[in-house]
C-alpha positions in Angstrom: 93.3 121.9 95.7 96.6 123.2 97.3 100.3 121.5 96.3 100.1 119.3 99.7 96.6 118.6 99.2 97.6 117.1 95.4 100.6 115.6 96.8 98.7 113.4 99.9 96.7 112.6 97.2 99.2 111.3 94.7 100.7 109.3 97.2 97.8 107.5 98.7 97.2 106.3 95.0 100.8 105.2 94.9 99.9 103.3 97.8 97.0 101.4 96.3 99.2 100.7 93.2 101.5 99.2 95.4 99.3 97.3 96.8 97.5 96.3 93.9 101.1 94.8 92.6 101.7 93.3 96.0 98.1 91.1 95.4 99.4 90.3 92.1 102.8 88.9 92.9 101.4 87.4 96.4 99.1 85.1 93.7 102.0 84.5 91.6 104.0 83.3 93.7 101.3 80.9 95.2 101.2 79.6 91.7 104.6 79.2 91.5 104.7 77.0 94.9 102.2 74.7 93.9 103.2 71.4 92.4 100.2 72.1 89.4 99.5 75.5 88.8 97.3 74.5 86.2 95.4 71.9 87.5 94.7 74.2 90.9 93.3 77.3 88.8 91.3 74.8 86.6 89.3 72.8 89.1 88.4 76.2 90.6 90.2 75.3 93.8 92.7 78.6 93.6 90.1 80.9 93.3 88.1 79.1 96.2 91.5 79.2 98.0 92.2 83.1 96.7 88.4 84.1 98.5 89.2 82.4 101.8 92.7 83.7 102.0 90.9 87.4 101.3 88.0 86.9 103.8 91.0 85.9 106.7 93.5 88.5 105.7 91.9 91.7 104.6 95.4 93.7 105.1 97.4 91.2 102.9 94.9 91.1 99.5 96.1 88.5 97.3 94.6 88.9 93.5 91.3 88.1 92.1 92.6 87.1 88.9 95.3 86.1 87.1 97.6 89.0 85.9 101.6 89.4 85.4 103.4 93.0 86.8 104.8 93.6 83.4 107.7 95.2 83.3 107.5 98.8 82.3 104.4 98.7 85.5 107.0 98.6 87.6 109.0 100.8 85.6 106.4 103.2 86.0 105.5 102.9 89.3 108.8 103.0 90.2 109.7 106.5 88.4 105.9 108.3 89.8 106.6 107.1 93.3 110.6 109.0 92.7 109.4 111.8 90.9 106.2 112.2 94.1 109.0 111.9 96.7 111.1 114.6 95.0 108.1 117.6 94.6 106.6 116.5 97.9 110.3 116.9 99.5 110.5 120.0 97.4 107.2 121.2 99.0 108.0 120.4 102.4 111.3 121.9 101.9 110.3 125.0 100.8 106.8 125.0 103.0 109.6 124.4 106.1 112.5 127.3 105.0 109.0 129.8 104.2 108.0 129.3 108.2 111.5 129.6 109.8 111.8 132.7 111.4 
């Protein structure tokens, strides 16, 4: 695998990171709006609610299961995605001055 293949590569799983913590917080904050969190993921309505919202809106994912972005995950996705954007810069940079005439 060549630097740009490794790169596309690192940055289309970047992308389902982000999406990933996008469902998460999109479930969260549907939690958050409801007058009894609780109550709603008890009786099994959420997740009934969670599987309707998924079947209608298959570009806008919302979580599964419960789960909280901790911290240092976005800590860390926040420092790969930086450090991809510099090398594949750096790449395109150099891959750009190599072809110049």
């Amino acid at each position: 695998m060549d630097a740009a293949e490794k790169l596309l590569s690192e940055g289309l799983d970047l992308c389902v990171r982000a999406r990933k913590m996008d469902e998460i917080d999109r479930r969260n904050n549907w939690l958050a709006a409801s007058t009894d969190p609780d109550e709603w993921q008890q009786s099994g309505m959420f997740d009934d609610f969670v599987e309707r919202w998924n079947d209608g809106h298959p570009d806008k994912q919302c979580a599964t299961r419960s789960g909280t972005i901790a911290l240092w995950v976005a800590e860390q996705y926040n420092a790969d995605l930086a450090d991809w954007e510099r090398r594949a810069r750096d790449h395109l940079t150099k891959k750009w001055a190599d072809s110049s005439p």
